[in-house]
SELODREN-90272 format. One record per residue (C-alpha): residue in three letters; x, y, z. Coordinates in steps of 0.1 Angstrom, whole numbers, plus 5000, padded with zeros to 4 digits. Example, Ala and Ser with C-alpha at 12.3 -4.5 7.8 and 13.67 -1.06 7.14 Angstrom:
<r type="ALA" x="5123" y="4955" z="5078"/>
<r type="SER" x="5137" y="4989" z="5071"/>
END
This chain:
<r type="UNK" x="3470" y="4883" z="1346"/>
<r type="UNK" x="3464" y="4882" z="1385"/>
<r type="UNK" x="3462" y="4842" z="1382"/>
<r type="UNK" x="3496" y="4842" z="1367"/>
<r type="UNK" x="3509" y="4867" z="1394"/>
<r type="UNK" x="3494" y="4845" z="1419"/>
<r type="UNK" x="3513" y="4813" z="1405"/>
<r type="UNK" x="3546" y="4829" z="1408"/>
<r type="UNK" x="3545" y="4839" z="1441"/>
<r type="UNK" x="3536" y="4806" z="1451"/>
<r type="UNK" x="3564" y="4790" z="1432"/>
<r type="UNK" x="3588" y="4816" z="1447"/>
<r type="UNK" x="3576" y="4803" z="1481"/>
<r type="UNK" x="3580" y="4773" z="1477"/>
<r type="UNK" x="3615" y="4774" z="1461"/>
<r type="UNK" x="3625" y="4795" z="1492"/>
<r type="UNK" x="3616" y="4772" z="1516"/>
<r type="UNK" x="3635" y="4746" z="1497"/>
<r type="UNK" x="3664" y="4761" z="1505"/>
<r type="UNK" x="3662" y="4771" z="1543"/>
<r type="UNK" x="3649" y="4733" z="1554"/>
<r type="UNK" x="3685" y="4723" z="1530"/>
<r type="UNK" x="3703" y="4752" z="1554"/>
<r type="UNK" x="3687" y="4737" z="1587"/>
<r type="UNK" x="3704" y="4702" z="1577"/>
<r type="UNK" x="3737" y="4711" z="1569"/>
<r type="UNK" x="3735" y="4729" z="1601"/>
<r type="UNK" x="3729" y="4701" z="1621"/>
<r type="UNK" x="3747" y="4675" z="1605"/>
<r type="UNK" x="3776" y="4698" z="1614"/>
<r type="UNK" x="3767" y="4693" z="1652"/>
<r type="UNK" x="3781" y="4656" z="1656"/>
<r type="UNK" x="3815" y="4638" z="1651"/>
<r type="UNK" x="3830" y="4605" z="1654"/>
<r type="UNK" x="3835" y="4613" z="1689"/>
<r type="UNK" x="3798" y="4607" z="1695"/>
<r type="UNK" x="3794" y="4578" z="1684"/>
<r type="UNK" x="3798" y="4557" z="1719"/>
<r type="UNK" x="3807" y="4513" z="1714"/>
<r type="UNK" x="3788" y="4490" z="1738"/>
<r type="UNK" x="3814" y="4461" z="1748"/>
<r type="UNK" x="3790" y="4445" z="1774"/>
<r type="UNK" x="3788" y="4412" z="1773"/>
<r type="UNK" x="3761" y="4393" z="1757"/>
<r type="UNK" x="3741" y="4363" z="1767"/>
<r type="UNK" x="3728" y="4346" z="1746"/>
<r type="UNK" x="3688" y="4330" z="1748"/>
<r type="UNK" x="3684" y="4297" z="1751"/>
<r type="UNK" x="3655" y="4282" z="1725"/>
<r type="UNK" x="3630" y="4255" z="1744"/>
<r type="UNK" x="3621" y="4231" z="1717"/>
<r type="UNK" x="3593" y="4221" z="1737"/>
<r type="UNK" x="3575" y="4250" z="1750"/>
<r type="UNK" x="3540" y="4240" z="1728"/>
<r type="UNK" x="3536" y="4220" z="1759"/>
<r type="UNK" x="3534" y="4249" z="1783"/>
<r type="UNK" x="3503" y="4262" z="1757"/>
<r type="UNK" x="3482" y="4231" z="1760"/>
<r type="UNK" x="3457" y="4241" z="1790"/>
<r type="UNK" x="3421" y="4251" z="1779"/>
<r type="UNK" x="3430" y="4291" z="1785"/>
<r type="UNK" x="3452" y="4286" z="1755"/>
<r type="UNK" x="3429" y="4274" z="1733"/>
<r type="UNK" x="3412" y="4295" z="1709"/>
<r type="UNK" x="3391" y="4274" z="1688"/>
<r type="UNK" x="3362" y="4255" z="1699"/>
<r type="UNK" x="3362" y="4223" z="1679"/>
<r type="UNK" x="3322" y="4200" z="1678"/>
<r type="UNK" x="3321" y="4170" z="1698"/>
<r type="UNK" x="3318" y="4140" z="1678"/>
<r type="UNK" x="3285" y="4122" z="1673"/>
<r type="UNK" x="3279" y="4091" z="1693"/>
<r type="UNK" x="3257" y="4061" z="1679"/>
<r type="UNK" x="3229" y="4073" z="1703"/>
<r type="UNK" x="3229" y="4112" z="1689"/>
<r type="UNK" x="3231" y="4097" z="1652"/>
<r type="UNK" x="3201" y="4077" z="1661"/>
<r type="UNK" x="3178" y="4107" z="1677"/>
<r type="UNK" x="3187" y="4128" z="1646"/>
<r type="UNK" x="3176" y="4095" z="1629"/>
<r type="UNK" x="3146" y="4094" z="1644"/>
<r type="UNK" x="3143" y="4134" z="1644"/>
<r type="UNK" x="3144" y="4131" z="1604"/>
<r type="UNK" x="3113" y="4106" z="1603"/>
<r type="UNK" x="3092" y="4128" z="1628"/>
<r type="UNK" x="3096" y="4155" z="1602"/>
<r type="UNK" x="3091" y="4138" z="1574"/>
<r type="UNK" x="3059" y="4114" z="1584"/>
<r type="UNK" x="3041" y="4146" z="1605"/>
<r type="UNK" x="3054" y="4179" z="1587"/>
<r type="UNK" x="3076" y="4191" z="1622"/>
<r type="UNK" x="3100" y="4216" z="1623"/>
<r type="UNK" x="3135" y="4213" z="1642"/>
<r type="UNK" x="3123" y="4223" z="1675"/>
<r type="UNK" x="3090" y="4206" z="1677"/>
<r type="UNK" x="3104" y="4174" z="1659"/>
<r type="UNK" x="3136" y="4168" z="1687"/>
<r type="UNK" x="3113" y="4170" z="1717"/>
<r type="UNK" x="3091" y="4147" z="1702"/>
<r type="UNK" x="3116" y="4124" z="1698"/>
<r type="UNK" x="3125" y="4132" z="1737"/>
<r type="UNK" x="3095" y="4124" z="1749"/>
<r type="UNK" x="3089" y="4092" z="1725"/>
<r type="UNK" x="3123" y="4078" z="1743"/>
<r type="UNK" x="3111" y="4088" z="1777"/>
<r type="UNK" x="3076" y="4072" z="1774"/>
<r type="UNK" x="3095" y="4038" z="1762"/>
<r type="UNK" x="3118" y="4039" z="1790"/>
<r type="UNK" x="3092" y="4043" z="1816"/>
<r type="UNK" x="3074" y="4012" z="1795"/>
<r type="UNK" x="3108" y="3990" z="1797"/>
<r type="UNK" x="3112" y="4001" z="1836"/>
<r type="UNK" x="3075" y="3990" z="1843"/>
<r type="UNK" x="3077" y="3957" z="1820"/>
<r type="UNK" x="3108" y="3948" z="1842"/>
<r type="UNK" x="3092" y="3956" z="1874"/>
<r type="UNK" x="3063" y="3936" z="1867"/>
<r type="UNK" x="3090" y="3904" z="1857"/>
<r type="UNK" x="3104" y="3909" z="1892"/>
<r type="UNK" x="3071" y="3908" z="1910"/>
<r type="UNK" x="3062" y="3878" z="1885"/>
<r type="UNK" x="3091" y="3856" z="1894"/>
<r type="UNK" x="3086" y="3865" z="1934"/>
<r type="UNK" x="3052" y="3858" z="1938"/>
<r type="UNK" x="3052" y="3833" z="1911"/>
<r type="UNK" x="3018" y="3839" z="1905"/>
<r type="UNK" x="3022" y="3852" z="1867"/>
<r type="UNK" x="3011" y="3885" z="1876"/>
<r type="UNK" x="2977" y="3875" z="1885"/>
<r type="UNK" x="2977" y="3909" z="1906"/>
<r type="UNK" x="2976" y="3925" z="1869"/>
<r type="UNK" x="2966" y="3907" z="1846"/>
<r type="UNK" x="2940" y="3883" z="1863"/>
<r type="UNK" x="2948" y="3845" z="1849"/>
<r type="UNK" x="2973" y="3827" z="1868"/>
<r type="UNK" x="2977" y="3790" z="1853"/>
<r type="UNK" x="3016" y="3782" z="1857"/>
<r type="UNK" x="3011" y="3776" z="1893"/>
<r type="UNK" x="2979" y="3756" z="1887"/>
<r type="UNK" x="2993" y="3733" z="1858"/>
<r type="UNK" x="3023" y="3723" z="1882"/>
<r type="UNK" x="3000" y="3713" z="1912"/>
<r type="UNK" x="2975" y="3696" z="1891"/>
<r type="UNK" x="3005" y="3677" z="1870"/>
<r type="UNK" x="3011" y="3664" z="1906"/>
<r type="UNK" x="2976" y="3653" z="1910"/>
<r type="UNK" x="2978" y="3637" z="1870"/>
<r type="UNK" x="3010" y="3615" z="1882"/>
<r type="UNK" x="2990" y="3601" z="1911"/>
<r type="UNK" x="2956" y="3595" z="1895"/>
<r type="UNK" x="2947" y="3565" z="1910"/>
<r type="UNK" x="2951" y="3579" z="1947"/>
<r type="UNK" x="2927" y="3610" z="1939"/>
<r type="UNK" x="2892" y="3611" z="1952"/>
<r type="UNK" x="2879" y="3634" z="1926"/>
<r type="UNK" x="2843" y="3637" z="1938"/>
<r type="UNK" x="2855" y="3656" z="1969"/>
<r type="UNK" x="2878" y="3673" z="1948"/>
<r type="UNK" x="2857" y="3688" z="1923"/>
<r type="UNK" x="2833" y="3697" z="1954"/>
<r type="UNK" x="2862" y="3719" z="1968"/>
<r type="UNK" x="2872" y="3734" z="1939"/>
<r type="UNK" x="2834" y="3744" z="1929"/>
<r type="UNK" x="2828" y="3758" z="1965"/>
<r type="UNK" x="2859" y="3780" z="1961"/>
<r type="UNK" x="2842" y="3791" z="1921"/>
<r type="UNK" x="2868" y="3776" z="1898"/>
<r type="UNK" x="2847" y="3760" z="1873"/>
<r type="UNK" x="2878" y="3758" z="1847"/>
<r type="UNK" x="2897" y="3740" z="1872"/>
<r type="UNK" x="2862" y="3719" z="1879"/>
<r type="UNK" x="2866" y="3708" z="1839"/>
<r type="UNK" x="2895" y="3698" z="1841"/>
<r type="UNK" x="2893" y="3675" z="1872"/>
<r type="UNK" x="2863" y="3659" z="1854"/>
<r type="UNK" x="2884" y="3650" z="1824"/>
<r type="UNK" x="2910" y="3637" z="1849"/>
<r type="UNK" x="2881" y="3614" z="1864"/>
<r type="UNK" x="2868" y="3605" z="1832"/>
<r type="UNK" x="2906" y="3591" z="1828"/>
<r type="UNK" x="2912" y="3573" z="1856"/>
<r type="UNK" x="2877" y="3556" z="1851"/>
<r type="UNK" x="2885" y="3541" z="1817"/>
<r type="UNK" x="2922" y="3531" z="1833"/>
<r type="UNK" x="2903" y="3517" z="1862"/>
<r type="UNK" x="2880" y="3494" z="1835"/>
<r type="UNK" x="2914" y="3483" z="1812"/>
<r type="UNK" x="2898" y="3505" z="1785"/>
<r type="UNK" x="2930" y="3526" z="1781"/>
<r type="UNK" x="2967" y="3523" z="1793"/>
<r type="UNK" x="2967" y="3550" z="1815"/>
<r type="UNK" x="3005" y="3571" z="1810"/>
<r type="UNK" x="3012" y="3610" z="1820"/>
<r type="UNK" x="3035" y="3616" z="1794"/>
<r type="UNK" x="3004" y="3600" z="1767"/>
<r type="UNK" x="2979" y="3628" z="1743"/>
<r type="UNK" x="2949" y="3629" z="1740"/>
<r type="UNK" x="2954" y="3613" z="1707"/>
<r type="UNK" x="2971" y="3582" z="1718"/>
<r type="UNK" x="2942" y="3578" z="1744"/>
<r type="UNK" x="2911" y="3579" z="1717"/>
<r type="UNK" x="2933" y="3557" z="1695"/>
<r type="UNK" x="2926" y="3531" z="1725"/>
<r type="UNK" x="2890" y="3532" z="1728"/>
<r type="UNK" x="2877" y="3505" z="1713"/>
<r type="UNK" x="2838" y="3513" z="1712"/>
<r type="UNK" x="2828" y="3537" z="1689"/>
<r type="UNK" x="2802" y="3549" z="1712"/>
<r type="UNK" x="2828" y="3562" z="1743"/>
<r type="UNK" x="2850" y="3573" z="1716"/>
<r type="UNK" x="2828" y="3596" z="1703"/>
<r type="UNK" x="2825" y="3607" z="1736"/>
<r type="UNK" x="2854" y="3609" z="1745"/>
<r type="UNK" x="2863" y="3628" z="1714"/>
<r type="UNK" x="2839" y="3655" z="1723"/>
<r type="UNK" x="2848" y="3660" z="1759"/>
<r type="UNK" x="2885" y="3659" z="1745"/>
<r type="UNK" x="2876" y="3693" z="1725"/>
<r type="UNK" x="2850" y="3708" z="1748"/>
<r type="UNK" x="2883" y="3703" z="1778"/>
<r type="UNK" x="2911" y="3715" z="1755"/>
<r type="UNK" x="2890" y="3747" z="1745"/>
<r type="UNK" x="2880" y="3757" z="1783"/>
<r type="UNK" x="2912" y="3750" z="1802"/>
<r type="UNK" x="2941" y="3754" z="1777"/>
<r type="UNK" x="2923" y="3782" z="1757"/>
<r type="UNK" x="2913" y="3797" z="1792"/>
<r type="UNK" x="2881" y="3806" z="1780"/>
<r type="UNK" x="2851" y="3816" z="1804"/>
<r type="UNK" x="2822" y="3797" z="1801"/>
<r type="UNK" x="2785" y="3809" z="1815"/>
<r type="UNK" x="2768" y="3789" z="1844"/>
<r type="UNK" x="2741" y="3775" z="1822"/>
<r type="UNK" x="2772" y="3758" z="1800"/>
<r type="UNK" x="2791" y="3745" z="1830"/>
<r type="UNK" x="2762" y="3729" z="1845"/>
<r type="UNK" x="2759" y="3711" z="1807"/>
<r type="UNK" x="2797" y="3703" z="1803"/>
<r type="UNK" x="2793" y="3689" z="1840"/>
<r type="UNK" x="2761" y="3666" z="1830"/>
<r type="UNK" x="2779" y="3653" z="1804"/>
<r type="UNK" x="2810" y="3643" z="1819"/>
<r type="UNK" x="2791" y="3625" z="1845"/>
<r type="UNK" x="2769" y="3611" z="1821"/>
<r type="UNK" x="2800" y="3592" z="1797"/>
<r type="UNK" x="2817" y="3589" z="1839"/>
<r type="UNK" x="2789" y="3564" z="1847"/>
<r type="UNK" x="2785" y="3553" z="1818"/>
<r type="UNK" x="2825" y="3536" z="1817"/>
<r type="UNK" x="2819" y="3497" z="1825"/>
END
């Protein structure tokens, strides 16, 4: 029974205020007329539309998205190269890209030093004898000289020299020359510069000095244009020889 009570009275309430905020309006709309209503006759100006004010909006404070550079062929290669590190060696990311850093560096520095060592090469024109020990470019264009002018060389004092100063390869060589000039001497070959070896044997016509010759062919082709080294018991016996078939040339 309260509960009911209780409902009405709120329902009254309510109904009441109803009825006063409905009072309140018709109160105030009663305040204002036509009167109040007040006409702007100003005149207006119209805007003018700029078709092309995108190009005020261009700057990089106006824009709001970053957009990724585009790959190069060099960054597609070290990502390239960054996929194989992982694969062949089990890298991650990290590890794998400065791997591939230092793998570039190293063969820059090795192009840098190759070309460095060209330059020095061609300037001193000693095929980098300062590096790598065996210079023969220089030698086979001084001793070409020598080959043109066989006839006029004194190879005895020549060979002298050039064992004083320790050059037995060069000593070989100067024997063979001898060796040549003796059988042109003799009319036993047709001495030529631009003949081989071949050509020369071909003209020997005892079998004897063509073995010879044939051997001291081989033993000079393996020492000078192989460049090997040879002991100081086997020079002494490459010498005896080629004195030996020297003397021997009648």
């Amino acid at each position: 029974m309260n509960k009911l009570l209780l409902i009405i009275y709120f329902f009254i309430c309510a109904i009441a205020s109803a009825q006063v905020t409905i009072d309140s309006l018709k109160t105030n709309t009663s305040l204002y007329s036509e009167k109040d209503i007040k006409i702007d006759n100003s005149a207006i100006t119209p805007l003018q539309f700029n078709p092309q004010f995108k190009e005020n909006y261009k700057e990089s404070a106006f824009q709001y998205e970053i957009k990724a550079a585009d790959k190069g062929a060099w960054d597609r290669f070290k990502e390239w190269l960054s996929y194989w590190f992982k694969k062949l060696f089990g890298l991650s990311d990290g590890v794998s890209n400065n791997a591939v850093d230092v793998t570039i560096k190293i063969i820059a520095a090795l192009v840098v030093l190759y070309v460095i060592y060209l330059i020095v090469k061609v300037i001193l024109n000693k095929e980098g004898q300062w590096i790598f020990g065996k210079s023969t470019t220089k030698k086979i264009i001084h001793h070409d000289d020598i080959e043109r002018n066989l006839q006029h060389v004194d190879f005895e004092k020549l060979i002298a020299s050039t064992l004083k100063s320790g050059n037995q390869r060069l000593a070989i060589r100067y024997y063979y020359l001898w060796l040549l000039k003796k059988m042109s001497e003799k009319h036993i070959i047709d001495w030529n510069p631009e003949k081989t070896n071949s050509d020369y044997l071909y003209e020997i016509k005892n079998e004897s000095l063509k073995n010879d010759f044939s051997y001291v062919s081989y033993l000079y082709n393996y020492i000078w244009y192989g460049e090997f080294e040879i002991t100081q018991t086997r020079f002494e016996s490459i010498k005896k020889t080629f004195e030996t078939i020297i003397q021997s040339v009648k």
